[in-house]
N, C-alpha and C positions, 0 to 999 in steps of 0.2 A: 504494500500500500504506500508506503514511505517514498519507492522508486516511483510511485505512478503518478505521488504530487510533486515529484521534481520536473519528471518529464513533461507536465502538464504545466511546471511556471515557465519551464527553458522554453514553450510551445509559446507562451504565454508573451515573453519578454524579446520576443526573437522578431527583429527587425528584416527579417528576409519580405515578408507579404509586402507589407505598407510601400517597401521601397521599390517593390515590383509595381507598385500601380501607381506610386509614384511616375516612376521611367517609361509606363503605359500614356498614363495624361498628358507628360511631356512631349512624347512623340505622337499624341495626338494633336496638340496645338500645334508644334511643329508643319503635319502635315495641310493640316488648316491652314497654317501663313504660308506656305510654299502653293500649294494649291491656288489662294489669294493672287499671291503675284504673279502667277503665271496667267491666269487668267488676265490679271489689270494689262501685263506686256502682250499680251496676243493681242486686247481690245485696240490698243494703243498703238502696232504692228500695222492692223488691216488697218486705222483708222490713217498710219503714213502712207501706206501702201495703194490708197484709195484716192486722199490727195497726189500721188507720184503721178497715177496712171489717169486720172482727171487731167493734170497741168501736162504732158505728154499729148493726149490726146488734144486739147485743145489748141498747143500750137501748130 
């Protein structure tokens, strides 16, 4: 009994969980802002790419 309330505080006090989903949320927001900006730079890509081909064509 004595072993199985040790094992049960070491279960208890043991930082492996928390900092796993810690390193989970991080690399969720992570991919949210990468995501973000890829997006914002393609928006902003067509929107050169569209002035290029407009000022081209019209001369």
């Amino acid at each position: 009994m004595k072993n199985l309330a040790k094992k049960m505080q070491r279960f208890l006090t043991s930082e492996d969980g928390p900092t796993a989903v810690e390193y989970a949320v991080m690399l969720a927001l992570i991919i949210i802002v990468c995501l973000t900006a890829i997006q914002s730079v393609g928006t902003k890509a067509n929107t050169t790419f569209t002035n290029v081909a407009a000022s081209i064509g019209a001369s």
